[in-house]
C-alpha positions as CSV (number, residue, x, y, z in Angstrom):
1,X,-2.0,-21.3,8.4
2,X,0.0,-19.6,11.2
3,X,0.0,-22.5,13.3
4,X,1.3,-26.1,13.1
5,X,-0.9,-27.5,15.3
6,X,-4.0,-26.0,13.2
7,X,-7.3,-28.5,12.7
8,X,-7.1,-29.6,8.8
9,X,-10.4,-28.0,7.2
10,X,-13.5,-29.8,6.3
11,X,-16.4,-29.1,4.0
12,X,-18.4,-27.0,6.4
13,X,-15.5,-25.1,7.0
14,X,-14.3,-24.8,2.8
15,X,-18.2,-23.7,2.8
16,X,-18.1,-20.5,5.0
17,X,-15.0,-19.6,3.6
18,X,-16.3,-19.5,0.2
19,X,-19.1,-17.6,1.0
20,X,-17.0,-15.5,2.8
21,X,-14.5,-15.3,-0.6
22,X,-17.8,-14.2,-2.7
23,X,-19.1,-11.8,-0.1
24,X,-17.5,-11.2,3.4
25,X,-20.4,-9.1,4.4
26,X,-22.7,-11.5,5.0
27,X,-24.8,-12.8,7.7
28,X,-24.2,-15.2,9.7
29,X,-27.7,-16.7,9.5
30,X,-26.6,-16.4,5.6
31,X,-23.7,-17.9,6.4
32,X,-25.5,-20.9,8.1
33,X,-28.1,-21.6,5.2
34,X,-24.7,-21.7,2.8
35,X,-23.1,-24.3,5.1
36,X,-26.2,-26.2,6.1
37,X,-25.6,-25.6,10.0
38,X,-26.5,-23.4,12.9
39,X,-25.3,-19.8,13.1
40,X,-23.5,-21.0,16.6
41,X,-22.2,-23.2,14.5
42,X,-20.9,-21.1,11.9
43,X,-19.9,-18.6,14.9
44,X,-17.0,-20.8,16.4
45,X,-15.9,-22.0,12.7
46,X,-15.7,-18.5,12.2
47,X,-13.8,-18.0,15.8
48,X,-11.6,-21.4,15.0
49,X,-11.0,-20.8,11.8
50,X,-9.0,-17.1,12.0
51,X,-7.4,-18.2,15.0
52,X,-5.6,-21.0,13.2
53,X,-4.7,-18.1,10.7
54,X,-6.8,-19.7,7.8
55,X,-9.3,-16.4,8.0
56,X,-7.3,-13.6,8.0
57,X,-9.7,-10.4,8.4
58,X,-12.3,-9.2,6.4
59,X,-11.5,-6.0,3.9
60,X,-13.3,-3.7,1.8
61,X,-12.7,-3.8,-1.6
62,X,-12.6,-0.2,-2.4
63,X,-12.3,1.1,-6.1
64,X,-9.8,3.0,-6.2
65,X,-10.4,4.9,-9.6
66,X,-13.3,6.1,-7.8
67,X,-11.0,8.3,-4.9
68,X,-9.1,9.9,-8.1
69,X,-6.2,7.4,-7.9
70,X,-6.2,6.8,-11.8
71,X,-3.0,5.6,-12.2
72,X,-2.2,1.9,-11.3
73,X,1.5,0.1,-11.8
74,X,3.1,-2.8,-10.9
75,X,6.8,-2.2,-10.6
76,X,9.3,-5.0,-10.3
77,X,12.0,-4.8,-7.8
78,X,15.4,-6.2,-7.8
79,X,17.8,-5.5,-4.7
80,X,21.2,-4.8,-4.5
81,X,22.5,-8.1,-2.5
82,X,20.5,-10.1,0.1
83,X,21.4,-9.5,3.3
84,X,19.0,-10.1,6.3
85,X,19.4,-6.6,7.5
86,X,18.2,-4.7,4.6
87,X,15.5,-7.5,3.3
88,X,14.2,-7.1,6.5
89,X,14.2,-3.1,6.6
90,X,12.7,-3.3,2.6
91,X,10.0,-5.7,3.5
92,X,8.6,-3.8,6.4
93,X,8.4,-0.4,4.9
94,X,7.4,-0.9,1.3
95,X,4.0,-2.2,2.2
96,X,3.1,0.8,4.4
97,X,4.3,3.5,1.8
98,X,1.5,5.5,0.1
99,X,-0.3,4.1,-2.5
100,X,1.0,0.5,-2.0
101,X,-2.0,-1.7,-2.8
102,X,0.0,-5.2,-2.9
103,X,2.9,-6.9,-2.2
104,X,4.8,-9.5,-3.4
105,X,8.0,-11.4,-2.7
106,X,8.8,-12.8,-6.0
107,X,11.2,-15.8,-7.1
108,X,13.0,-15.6,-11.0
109,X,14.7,-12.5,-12.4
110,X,12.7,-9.8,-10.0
111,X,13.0,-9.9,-5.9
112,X,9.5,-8.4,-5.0
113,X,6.7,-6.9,-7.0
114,X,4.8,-3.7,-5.8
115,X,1.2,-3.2,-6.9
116,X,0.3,0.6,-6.8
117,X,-2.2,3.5,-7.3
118,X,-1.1,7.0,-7.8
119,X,-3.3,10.2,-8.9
120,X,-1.4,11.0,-11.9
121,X,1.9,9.7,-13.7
122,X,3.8,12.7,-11.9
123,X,2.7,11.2,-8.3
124,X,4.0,7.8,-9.8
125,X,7.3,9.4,-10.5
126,X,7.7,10.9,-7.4
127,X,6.4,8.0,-5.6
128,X,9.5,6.3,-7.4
129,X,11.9,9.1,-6.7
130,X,10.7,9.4,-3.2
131,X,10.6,5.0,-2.2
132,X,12.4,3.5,-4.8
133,X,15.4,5.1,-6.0
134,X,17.0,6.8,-3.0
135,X,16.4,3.4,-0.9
136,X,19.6,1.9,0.0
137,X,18.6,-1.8,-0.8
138,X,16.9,-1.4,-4.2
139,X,19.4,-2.0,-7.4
140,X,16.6,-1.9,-10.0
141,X,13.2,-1.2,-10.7
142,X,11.1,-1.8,-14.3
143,X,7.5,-0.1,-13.8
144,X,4.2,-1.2,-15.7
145,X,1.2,0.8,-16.0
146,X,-1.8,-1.2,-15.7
147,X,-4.8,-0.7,-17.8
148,X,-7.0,-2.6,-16.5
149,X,-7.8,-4.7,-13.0
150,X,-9.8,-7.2,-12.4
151,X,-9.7,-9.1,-9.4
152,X,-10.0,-13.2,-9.5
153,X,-12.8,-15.2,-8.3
154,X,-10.7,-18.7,-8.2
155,X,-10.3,-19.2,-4.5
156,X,-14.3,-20.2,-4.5
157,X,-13.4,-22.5,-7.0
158,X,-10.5,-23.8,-5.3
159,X,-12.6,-24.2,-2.2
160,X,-14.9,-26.5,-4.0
């Protein structure tokens, strides 16, 4: 939530939003028959509920194997010292480099966790020679290729 003053969620609302989890293309009449209400209804949930920052937007979950990017990593990040300046200069460019699919501000031995697609191990290497190594705030990086992704289907559970 982005607000404090946000409306706690109720079972028509958990509803659309796990419809919307397993599918966020569908209708709003779809939407309705999920949540057993009207599609005006399910139209100012919809409204209410991104603008107290529960729904944040609606993506596409594009394969990314399938655009020749068939490299994947996740490559843990430790920084040199934490001052504001520099967190704050880290955080808002890593997630808009090339390639960056995900990521994460960790807690434990790593500082932030980068998930990544590249079109062959020498773009990976680059990608690190070019983001990672030669940025001032970064003290040590340990890369893993993945294998294999899968994304998770709990949150429907969770919204149960």
């Amino acid at each position: 939530m982005t607000e404090t003053n946000s409306l706690p969620i109720d079972s028509v609302d958990r509803a659309i939003l796990r419809s919307l989890a397993a599918n966020a293309r569908r209708s709003g009449a779809a939407l309705a028959a999920d949540a057993g209400v009207s599609e005006s209804t399910v139209s100012q949930r919809l409204r209410r509920l991104h603008d107290d920052g529960y729904l944040r937007g609606f993506h596409a979950d594009i394969d990314v194997a399938t655009l020749g990017m068939s490299v994947q990593a996740l490559i843990s990040i430790k920084l040199v010292k934490h001052v504001r300046e520099d967190v704050d200069a880290f955080r808002s460019a890593a997630p808009r480099w090339p390639g960056v699919l995900a990521f994460f501000h960790t807690g434990g031995g790593d500082d932030y966790l980068l998930h990544v697609a590249a079109r062959s191990a020498a773009e990976l290497r680059d990608f690190m020679l070019t983001y990672l190594a030669s940025h001032p705030a970064v003290a040590h990086t340990e890369t893993n290729l993945v294998f294999e992704h899968v994304t998770g289907r709990g949150l429907e559970q969770l919204l149960s």
